[in-house]
C-alpha positions in Angstrom: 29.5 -17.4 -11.5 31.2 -13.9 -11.6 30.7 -14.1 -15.4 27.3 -14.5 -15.2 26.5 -11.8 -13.3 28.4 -9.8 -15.1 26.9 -10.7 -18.4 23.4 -9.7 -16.7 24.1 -6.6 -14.8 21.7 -5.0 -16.7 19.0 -6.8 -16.2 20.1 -7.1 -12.3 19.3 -3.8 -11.8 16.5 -4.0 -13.7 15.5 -6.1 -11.7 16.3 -4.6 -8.0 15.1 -1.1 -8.8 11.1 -2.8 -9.8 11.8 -4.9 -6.9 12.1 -2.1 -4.8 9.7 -0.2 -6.2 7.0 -3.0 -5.4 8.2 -3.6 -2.1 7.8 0.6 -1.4 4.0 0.4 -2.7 3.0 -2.8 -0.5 4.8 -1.5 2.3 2.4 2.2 2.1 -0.9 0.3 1.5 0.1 -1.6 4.6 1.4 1.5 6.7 -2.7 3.5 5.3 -4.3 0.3 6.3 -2.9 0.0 9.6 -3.6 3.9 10.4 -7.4 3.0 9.2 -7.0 5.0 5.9 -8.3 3.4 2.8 -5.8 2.0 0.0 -7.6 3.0 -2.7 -8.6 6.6 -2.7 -11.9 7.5 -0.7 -14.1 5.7 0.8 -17.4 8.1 0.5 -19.8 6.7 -1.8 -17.9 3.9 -2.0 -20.4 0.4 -2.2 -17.5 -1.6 -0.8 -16.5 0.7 2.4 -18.5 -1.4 4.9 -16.4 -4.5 3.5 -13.1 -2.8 3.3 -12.6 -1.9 7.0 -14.0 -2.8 10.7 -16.7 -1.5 12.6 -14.1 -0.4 15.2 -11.9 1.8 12.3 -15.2 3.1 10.6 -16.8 4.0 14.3 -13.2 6.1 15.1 -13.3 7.5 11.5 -17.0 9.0 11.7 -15.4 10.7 15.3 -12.7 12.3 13.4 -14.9 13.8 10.8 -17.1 14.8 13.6 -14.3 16.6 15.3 -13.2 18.4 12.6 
């Protein structure tokens, strides 16, 4: 067993550092969809906005934008 991961260290690295980096991008598309941001860039002039998020998150959106 020890031999095998040594003959593959390389590739377990590899293989952690992608790992991680997947796990950091799926964890900040959750953390801007929970806050009500959109994942993908912006959502004016977007045809899928009214599908992307609630009525709720797009009525609290349109208050912000008011407000500043």
């Amino acid at each position: 067993m020890i031999a095998l991961f040594a003959d593959n260290i390389g590739n377990i690295v590899v293989l952690a550092l992608l790992a991680g980096i997947v796990f950091m991008i799926l964890r900040q598309n959750w953390r801007r969809k929970k806050s009500g941001k959109p994942s993908c860039g912006s959502c004016s002039g977007c045809a899928a906005a009214p599908l992307c998020h609630s009525k709720k998150i797009q009525k609290v959106r349109k208050q912000n934008d008011i407000a500043h």
